[in-house]
C-alpha positions in Angstrom: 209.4 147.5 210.0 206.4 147.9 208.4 202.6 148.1 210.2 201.6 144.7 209.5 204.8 143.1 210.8 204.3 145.0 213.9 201.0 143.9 214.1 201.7 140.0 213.6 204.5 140.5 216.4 201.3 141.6 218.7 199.3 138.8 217.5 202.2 136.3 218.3 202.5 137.6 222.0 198.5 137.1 222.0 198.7 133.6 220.9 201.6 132.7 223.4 198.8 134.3 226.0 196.1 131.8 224.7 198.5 128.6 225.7 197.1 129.7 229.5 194.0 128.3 229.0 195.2 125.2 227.0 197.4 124.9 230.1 194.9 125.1 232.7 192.5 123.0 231.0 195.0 120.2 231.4 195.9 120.4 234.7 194.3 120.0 238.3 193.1 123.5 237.6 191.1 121.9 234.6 187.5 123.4 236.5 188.8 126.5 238.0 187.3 130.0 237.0 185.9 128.4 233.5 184.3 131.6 231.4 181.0 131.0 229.9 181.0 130.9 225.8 178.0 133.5 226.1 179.8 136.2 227.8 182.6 136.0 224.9 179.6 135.9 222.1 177.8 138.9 223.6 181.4 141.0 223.7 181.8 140.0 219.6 178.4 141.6 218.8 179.5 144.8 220.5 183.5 145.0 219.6 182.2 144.1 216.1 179.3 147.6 216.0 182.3 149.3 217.2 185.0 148.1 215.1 182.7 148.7 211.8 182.0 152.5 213.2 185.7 153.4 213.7 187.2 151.9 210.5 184.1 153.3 208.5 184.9 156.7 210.0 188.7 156.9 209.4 188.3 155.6 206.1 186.0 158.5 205.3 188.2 160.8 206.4 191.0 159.4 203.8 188.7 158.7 200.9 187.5 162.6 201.7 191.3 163.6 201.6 192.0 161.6 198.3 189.0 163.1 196.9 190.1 166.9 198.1 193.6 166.1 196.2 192.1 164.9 193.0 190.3 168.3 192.8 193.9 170.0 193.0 195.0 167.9 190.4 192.2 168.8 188.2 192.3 172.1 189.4 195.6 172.5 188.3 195.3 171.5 185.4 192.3 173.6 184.4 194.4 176.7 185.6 197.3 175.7 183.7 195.3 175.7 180.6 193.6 179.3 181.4 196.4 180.7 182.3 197.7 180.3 179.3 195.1 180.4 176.3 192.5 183.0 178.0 194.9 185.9 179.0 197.3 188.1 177.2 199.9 188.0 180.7 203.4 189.0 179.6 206.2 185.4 179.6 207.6 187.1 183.4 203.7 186.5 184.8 203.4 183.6 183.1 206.6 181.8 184.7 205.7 183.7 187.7 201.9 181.8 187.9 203.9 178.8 186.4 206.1 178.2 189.6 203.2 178.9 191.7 201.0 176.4 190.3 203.6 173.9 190.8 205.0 175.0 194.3 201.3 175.4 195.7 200.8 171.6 196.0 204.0 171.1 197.6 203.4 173.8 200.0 200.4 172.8 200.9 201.6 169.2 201.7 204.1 170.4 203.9 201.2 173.1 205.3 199.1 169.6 206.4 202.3 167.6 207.9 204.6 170.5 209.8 204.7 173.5 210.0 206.2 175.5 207.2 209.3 177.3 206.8 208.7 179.6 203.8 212.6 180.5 203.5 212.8 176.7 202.1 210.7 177.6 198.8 212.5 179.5 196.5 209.4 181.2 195.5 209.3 183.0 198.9 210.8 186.5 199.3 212.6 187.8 202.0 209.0 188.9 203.2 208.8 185.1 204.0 209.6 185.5 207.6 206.3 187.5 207.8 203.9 184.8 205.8 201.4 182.8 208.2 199.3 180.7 206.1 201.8 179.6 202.9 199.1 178.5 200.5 196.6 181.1 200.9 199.8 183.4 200.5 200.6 181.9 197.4 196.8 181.8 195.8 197.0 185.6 196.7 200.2 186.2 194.6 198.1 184.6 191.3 195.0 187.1 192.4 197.9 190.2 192.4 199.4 189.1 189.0 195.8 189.1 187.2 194.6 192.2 188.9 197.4 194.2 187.6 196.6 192.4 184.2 193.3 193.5 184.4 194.1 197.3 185.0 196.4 196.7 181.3 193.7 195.3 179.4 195.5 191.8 179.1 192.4 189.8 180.5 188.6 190.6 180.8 186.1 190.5 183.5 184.9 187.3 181.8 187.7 185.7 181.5 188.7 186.8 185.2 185.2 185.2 186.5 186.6 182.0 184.5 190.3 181.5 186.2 188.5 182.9 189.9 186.5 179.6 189.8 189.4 177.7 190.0 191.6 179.6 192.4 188.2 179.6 194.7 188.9 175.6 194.3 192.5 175.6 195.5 191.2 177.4 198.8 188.4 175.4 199.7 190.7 172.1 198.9 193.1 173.3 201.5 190.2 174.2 204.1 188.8 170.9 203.6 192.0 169.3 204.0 193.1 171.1 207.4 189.4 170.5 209.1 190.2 166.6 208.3 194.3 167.4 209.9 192.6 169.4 213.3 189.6 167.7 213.7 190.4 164.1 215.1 187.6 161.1 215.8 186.9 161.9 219.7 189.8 160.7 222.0 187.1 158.8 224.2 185.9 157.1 222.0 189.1 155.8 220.3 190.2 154.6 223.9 186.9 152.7 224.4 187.5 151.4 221.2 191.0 149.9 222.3 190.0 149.1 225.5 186.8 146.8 224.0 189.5 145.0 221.8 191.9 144.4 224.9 188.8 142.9 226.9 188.0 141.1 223.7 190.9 139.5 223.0 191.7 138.9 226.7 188.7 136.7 227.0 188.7 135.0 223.6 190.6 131.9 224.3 189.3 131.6 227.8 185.9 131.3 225.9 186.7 129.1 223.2 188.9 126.3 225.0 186.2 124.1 225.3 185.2 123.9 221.8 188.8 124.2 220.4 190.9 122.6 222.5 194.8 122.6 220.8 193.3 125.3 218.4 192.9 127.6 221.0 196.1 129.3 220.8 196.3 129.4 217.0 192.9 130.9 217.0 193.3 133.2 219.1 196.9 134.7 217.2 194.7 134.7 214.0 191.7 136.6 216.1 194.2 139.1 217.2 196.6 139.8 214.2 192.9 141.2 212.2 191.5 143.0 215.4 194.7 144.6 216.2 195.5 145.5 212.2 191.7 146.8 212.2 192.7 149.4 214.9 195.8 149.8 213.8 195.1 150.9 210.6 192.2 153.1 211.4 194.4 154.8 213.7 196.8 155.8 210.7 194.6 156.6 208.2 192.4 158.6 210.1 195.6 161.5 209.7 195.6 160.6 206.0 198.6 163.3 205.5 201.7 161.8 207.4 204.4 159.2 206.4 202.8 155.7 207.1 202.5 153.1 204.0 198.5 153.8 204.5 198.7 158.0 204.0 198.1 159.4 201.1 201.2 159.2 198.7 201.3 163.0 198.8 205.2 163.1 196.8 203.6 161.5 194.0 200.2 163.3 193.9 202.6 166.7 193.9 204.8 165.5 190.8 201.8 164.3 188.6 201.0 167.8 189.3 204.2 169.3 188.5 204.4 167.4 185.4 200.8 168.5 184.2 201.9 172.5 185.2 204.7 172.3 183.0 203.6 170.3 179.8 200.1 172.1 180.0 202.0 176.1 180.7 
């Protein structure tokens, strides 16, 4: 079941809520505990400051992430094409730089979802048991490959200062990418930003009866299904890196890679 379902099955258990009012409101309760229209007005202006903050924030964080994986595409692509038209590396280093280039992005989404078993990449050597931090591991193998080029005359200075831009990319895309993983909106303030949409939403029909009589309940469902799918979907793409339908399609960011390594090497 997907988010939105989920959501309209909490908007449905709101709207069967707002049939309490409709209820009272036709029986000899009918003037019992009535809730003043500008109580519920004055609690929209503030769930509605707070609602903009957190979406606008998560959606930051995403649109930052997208933005960090774009560079790796491009990135990619630029090293592809260095790789192979500004050095002299024998065919072993170029495969070698090859299957890094395409195992780096892969890595590096596993690196922001779980840790990482390095044993699972064939790339890995039995050293892998031994390897903390994957990516930077694998950016280091590239800096190895063209150092020892360098000390055979198969690349320049110049040309090294050309590729070093790009491999200084791939690290600073992966440090950008786990300060968005580690570093969360504050706890507090995403409770206080469910608990003004609970108080919200348990008020609204109790403040609208009067105007809205039989609409109440259908109001209120509707009221609740784009609060809910507000804070709902903030929530997920505020970790832009997991598995929900709002993420970041990382598979497919990872094969239009894959598939630019191997025409462009």
């Amino acid at each position: 079941m997907n988010t939105l379902n989920k959501v309209g099955i909490g908007a449905a258990v709101v709207a069967c809520y707002g049939l309490l009012p409709l209820w009272k409101e036709n029986s000899q309760f009918a003037n019992v505990g009535d809730t003043p229209a500008e109580l519920h007005a004055a609690l929209t202006l503030v769930l509605g400051w707070l609602l903009v903050f957190r979406t606008n924030k998560a959606y930051e964080r995403w649109w930052e992430a997208r933005t960090l994986w774009g560079q790796l595409v491009n990135a990619s692509r630029n090293l592809s094409i260095k790789l192979n038209r500004l050095t002299r590396l024998s065919e072993a280093d170029r495969l070698k730089c090859q299957e890094i280039l395409r195992t780096f992005p892969q890595v590096l989404r596993d690196h922001l979802r779980k840790p990482v078993d390095p044993n699972q990449y064939p790339i890995f050597d039995q050293l892998a048991s031994s390897i903390t931090h994957t990516p930077s591991n694998l950016v280091n193998r590239i800096y190895e490959i063209l150092a020892a080029g360098r000390k055979q005359n198969l690349l320049d200075g110049d040309e090294l200062r050309v590729i070093d831009e790009d491999l200084r990319v791939y690290l600073n895309i992966c440090g950008g990418c786990e300060r968005i993983r580690k570093t969360l909106i504050v706890s507090s303030y995403r409770t206080f930003s469910r608990q003004c949409v609970f108080l919200f939403l348990l008020t609204l029909p109790w403040g609208i009866i009067e105007d809205f009589g039989w609409w109440t309940p259908i109001l209120t469902g509707m009221m609740a299904y784009f609060m809910i799918a507000m804070e709902v979907v903030a929530e997920h793409i505020e970790e832009p890196f997991g598995y929900h339908d709002e993420d970041l399609n990382l598979d497919a960011l990872c094969q239009t890679i894959e598939s630019s390594v191997n025409e462009l090497m």
